[in-house]
Structures are given as C-alpha cells and as structure tokens.
C-alpha positions in Angstrom: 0.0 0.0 0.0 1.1 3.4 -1.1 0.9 5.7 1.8 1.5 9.7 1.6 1.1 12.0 4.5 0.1 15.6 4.3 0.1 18.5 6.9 -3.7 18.2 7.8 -3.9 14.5 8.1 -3.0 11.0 6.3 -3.8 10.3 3.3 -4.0 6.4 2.4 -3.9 5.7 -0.9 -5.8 2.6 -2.7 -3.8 -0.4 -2.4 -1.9 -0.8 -5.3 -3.1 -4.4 -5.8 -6.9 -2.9 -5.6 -6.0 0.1 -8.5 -4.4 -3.0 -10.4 -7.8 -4.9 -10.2 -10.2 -2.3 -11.2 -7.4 -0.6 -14.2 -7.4 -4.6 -15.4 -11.5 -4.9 -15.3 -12.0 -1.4 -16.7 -9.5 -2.2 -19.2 -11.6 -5.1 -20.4 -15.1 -3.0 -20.2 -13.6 -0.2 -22.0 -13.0 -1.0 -25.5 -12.9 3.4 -26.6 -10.5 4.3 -23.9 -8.3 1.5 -22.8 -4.6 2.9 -24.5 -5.4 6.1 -22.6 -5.8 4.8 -19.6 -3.0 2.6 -19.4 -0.7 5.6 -20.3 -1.9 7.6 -18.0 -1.6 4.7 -15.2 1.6 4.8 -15.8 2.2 8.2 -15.4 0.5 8.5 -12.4 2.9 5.8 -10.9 6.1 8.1 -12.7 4.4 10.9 -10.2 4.1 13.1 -14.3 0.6 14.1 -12.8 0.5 16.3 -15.8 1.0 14.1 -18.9 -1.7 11.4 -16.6 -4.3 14.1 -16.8 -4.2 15.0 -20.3 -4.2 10.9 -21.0 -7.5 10.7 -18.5 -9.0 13.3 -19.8 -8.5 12.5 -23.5 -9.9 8.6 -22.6 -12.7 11.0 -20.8 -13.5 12.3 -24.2 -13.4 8.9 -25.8 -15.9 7.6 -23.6 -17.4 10.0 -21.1 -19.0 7.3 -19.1 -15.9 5.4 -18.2 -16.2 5.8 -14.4 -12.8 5.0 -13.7 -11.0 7.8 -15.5 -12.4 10.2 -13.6 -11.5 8.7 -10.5 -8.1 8.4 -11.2 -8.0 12.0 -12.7 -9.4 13.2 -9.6 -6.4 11.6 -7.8 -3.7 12.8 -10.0 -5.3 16.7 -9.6 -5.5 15.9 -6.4 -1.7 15.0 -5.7 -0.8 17.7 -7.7 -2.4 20.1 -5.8 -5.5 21.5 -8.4 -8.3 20.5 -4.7 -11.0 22.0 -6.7 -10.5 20.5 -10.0 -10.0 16.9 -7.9 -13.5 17.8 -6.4 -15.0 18.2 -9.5 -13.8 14.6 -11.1 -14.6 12.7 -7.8 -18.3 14.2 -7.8 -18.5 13.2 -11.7 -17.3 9.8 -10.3 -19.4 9.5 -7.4 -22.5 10.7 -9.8 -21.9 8.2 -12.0 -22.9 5.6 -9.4 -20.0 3.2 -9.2 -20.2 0.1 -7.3 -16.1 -0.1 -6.5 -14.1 2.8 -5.2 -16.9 4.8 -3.6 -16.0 5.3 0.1 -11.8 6.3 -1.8 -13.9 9.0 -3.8 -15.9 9.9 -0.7 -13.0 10.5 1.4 -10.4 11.9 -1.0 -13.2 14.5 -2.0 -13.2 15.3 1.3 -9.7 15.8 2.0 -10.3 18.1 -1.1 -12.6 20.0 0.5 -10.3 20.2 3.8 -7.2 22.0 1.4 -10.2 23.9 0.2 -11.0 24.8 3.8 -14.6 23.7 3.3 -14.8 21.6 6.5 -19.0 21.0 6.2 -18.8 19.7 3.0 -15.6 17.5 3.9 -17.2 16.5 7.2 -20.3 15.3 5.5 -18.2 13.6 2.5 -15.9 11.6 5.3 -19.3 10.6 6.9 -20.4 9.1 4.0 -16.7 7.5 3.8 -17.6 6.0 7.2 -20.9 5.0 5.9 -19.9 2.7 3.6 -16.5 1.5 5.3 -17.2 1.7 9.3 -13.8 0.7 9.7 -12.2 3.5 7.3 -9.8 4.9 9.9 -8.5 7.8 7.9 -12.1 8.6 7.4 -12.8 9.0 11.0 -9.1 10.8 11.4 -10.7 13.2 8.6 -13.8 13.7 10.4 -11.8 14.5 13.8 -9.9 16.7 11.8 -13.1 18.5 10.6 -15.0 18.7 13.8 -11.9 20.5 15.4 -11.6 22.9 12.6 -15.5 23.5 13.1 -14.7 24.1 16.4 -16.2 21.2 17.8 -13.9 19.7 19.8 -16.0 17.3 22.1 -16.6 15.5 18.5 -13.4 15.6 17.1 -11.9 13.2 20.0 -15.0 10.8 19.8 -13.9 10.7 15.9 -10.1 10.6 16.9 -11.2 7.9 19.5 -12.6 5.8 17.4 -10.0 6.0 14.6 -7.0 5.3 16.7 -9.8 1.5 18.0 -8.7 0.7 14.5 -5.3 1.8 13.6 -4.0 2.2 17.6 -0.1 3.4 16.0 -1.6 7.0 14.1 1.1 9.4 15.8 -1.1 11.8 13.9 -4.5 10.9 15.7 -2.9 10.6 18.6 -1.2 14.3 18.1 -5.0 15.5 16.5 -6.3 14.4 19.7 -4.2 15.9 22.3 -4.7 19.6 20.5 -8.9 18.4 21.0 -8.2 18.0 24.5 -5.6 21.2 24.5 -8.6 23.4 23.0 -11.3 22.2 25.5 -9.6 23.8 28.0 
C-alpha cells in the first residue's frame, strides 16, 4: 500500500493491488479508452501528474462514461495540488454511481474540501466515507480533523477515539487528539 502523509492529516492511498484490479476490469469493459488509460496509469505511478491528466481526460472524451477515469484524474489533480479540479472529477465519479471505489472517492473529495477549507462539505463527504467502510480509519481521522476545525472539539476526539480502536499506531490521531483536549480547556 502506497501511503503519503500531508500536513492536515494521512492520506492512504488505494492499495496498489486494488487500482491494479479495477485498471485490469475497466481495461476489459472499456473498448474506446483503454490505450489512454493505461498511459496515464503509468504516469501516475512516474508521479508526471500532468501528462496522466491530459491521458484521463482525453480517454474521458473517448468515452465519457468510463467511471474510472475520472477517478483516477481526480487523484492525480488531487496529488498535484489542483483540490478544486480533484473535487470536481470525484463528484462526476461518485454521480456516475460506481459500485467499486466509492468510500476512496468519498474520502479523497473530502480531503479536497479540507485543502479547500470547506470543512461541512468534507465533514459530510468523510461521513459518507464511514458510511460505507465503518472501519475506514483515515475517514474518521478526517472527520476528527473537521470537527476541530468546526470548532467542535468534544466530536473531534470521539472521531479521533474511534480511529485510533482501529489503527492504535496514528502518531497523527494521537497528536490530533491531544490539540482536541488542549482546546477544550
């Protein structure tokens, strides 16, 4: 698993194994876009967040319903820093109804909306995370995260509590947590 941490909290990327699966299964579904993608796979994975957008979005263009390219654009705007551009794919994703990915699109959307400073939207979008994966702990490290920024701190350490039940070794959560407690003095 790919793991990248950022100032406002952890970002845990989709296991590399699980990307492979759905890039293989879209790649057989997707007669229109399937060269693009695979360039732009690759790209990603070469950190040329750049050249993988223009490949995305031109396999976009091919075939506009291909769920997965928008998903994975979303992710490379999002790594290169474009939040709002991110939000926009993962919300074209998520409106597209998928059945894989959903609670990734849901969370990284929010963690969008938490560089965009937009802590309502990200709190409801890492609810929603938590929703469909109860045991998302990033998600609930997000909502922790978003409760304290809301100023909410009694909240923020029942979401920091129960992220740290299922990943007890987040220095992050556990840091998060103590400046919860710090503020509710």
């Amino acid at each position: 698993m790919i793991n990248l941490s950022f100032s406002v909290g952890v970002r845990s990327s989709v296991p590399v194994q699980y990307k492979i699966i759905f890039v293989c299964l879209f790649l057989l579904v997707s007669t229109l876009a399937d060269s693009s993608l695979a360039k732009s796979e690759n790209h990603s994975d070469l950190h040329n967040y750049n050249q993988a957008i223009e490949d995305y979005t031109k396999a976009i263009k091919l075939n506009p319903q291909a769920k997965m390219n928008y998903y994975f654009r979303g992710d490379a705007y999002f790594l290169k820093g474009d939040y709002q551009k991110a939000v926009d794919d993962f919300t074209t994703f998520i409106n597209l109804q998928p059945t894989e990915l959903l609670e990734y699109a849901y969370y990284y959307r929010g963690l969008a909306y938490i560089y965009l400073k937009n802590y309502k939207l990200a709190l409801s979008d890492n609810e929603k995370a938590i929703e469909l994966n109860p045991k998302y702990a990033h998600a609930w490290l997000n909502k922790g995260l978003c409760h304290f920024h809301l100023a909410d701190y009694k909240q923020s350490i029942i979401a920091y509590n129960r992220s740290l039940e299922l990943d007890p070794n987040d220095t992050r959560c556990y840091s998060n947590r103590g400046s919860s407690y710090f503020m509710l003095q």
